[in-house]
C-alpha positions, 0 to 999 in steps of 0.5 A: 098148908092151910095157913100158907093159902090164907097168907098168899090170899092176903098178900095177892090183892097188894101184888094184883093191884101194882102188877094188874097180872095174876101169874106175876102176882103169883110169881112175886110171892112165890119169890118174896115167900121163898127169901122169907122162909131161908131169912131169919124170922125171929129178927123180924119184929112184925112179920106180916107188915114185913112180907106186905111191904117186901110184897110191895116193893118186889112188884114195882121192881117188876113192873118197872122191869116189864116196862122198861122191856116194852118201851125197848121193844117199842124204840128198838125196830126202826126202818132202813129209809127205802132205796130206790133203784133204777 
């Protein structure tokens, strides 16, 4: 278990700083740590250079996908123009 915290606690600061959110730090972790642990490790040659850049790029793919919702929730309300009666 202790090993576990060291690894979080050194792959958080890679998520923290492209996501700038600590639960979806935390969440892309859990995700990269969870298809880790059902992956065949002993293929991998450099394990730790393998979950820093899964870390890596699951946390642009999130962010891309949080910004793309904002900027929909952005442009998607418009206004109906103001009909007036008589």
């Amino acid at each position: 278990m202790d090993d576990l915290n060291i690894l979080i606690k050194k792959l958080f600061p890679y998520a923290y700083n492209i996501l700038g959110n600590i639960d979806d730090s935390q969440d892309v972790i859990q995700d990269v740590l969870i298809k880790f642990n059902v992956k065949e490790v002993s293929t991998i040659s450099n394990q730790n250079a393998y979950l820093i850049k899964s870390i890596i790029n699951q946390s642009i793919n999130l962010k891309k996908k949080k910004d793309r919702e904002r900027q929909q929730k952005i442009t998607l309300p418009c206004r109906l123009p103001q009909i007036k009666t008589a």
